[in-house]
C-alpha positions in Angstrom: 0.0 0.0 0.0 1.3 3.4 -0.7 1.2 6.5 1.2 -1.5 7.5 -1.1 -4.0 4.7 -0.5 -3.7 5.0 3.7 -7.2 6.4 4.9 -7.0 9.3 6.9 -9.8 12.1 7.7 -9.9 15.5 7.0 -10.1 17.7 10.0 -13.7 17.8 9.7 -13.9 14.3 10.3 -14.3 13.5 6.2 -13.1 10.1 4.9 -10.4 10.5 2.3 -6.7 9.6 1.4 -3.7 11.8 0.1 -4.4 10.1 -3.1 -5.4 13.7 -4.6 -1.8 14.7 -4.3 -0.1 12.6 -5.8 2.5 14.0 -8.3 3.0 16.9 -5.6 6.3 17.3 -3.0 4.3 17.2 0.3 6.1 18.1 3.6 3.8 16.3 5.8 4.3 17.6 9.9 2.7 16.8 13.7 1.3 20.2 14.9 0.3 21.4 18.1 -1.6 24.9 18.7 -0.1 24.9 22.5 4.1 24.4 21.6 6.8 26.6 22.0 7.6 25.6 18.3 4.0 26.6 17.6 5.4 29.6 16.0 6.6 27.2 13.1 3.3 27.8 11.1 4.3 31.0 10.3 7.2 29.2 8.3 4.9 26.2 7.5 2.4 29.0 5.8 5.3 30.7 4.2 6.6 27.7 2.3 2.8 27.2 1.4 2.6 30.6 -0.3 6.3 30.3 -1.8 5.5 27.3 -3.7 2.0 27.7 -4.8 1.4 26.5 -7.8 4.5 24.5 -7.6 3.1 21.4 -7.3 3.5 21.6 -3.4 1.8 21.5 -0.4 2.7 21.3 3.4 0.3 18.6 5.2 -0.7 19.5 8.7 -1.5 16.4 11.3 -2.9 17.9 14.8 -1.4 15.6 17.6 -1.7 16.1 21.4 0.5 13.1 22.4 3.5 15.2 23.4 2.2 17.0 27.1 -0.9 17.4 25.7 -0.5 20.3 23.5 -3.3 20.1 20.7 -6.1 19.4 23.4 -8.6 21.0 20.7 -11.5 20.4 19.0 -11.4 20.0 15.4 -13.4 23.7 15.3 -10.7 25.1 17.9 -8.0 23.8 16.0 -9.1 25.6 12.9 -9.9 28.6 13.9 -6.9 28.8 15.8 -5.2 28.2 13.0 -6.8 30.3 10.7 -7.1 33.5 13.3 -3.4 33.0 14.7 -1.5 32.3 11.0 -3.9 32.5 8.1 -3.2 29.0 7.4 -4.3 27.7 4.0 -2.6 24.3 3.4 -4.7 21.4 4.2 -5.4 20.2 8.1 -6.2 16.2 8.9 -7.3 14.9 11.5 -5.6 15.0 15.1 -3.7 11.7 14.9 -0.9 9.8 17.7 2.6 9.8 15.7 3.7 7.2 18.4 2.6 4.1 20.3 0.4 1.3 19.5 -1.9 3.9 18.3 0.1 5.8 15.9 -1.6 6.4 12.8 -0.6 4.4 9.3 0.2 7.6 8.0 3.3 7.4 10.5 3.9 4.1 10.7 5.4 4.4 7.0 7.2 8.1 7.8 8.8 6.8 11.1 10.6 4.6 8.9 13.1 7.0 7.4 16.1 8.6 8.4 17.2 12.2 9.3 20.2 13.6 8.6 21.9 12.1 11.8 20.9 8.9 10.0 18.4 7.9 13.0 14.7 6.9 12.6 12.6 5.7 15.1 9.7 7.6 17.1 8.8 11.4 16.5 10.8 13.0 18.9 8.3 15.8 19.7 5.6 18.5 18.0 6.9 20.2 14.4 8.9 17.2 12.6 8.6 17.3 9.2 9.0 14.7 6.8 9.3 15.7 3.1 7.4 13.2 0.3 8.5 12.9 -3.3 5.7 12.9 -5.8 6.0 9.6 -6.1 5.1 9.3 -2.9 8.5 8.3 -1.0 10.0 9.8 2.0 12.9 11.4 0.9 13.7 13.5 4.1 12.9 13.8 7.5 13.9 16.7 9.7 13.8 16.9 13.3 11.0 19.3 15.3 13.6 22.4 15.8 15.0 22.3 11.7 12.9 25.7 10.9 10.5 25.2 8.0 12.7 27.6 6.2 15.9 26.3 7.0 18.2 26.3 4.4 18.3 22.5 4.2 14.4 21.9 3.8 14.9 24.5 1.1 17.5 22.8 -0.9 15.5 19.5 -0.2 12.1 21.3 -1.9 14.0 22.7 -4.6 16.3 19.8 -5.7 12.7 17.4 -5.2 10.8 19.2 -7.4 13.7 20.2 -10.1 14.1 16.3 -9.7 10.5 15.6 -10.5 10.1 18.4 -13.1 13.5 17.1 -15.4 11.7 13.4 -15.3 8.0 14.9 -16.5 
């Protein structure tokens, strides 16, 4: 099964898969609306914007497993969201990254590496793991890497100039 068959829910609770962006670079994170890093989604936003269009799109999953910091409702979430950071890119629903719950999604992202070569558990809120349009994990970088960081950056850029030579 790929990525793109998994069944997830919208934030609203709707039944669907990332099957509708396939062929896109996705940077798929955890967020929490109660984080010191929740700050991030002004960067998370920011990429959204800069690669509109691009074939592109950052993939938001709620999760309150680390001290209880997404303890909203789905309507909370969003409108914390939207009032706080004008955020446009897609929003799932609130998922558990780790444990004998963890969501499918993450049982296939957990399995790469970051750039210290370690996989293994989400270590916390804001880790982002960047998708190929062929649905892959080519990346994964740890919850303080800013979304802007140079290195998630060059990892956009060389994905999609990748993607774009082979098309």
């Amino acid at each position: 099964m790929s990525l793109y068959d998994i069944p997830v829910a919208t934030l609203s609770g709707d039944p669907t898969t990332l099957a509708g962006h396939s062929g896109k670079v996705l940077l798929i994170v955890n967020v929490a609306s109660q984080c010191g890093l929740t700050p991030q989604y002004r960067g998370l936003e920011r990429l959204q914007k800069r690669y509109e269009g691009k074939k592109f799109t950052v993939l938001g999953f709620p999760c309150n497993q680390f001290k209880e910091q997404e303890p909203g409702t789905p309507e909370e979430i969003l409108e914390f969201c939207s009032i706080n950071y004008g955020i446009t890119f897609p929003l799932y629903e609130k998922v558990d990254v780790n444990g004998d719950a963890r969501h499918p999604i993450y049982v296939e992202l957990v399995s790469a590496l970051d750039s210290d070569g370690k996989s293994g558990d989400v270590l916390w809120n804001f880790e982002k793991f960047l998708i190929s349009p062929a649905g892959e994990v080519s990346g994964r970088f740890r919850p303080r890497v800013d979304p802007e960081s140079d290195e998630i950056i060059a990892a956009i850029d060389n994905l999609s100039a990748s993607f774009e030579t082979q098309g």
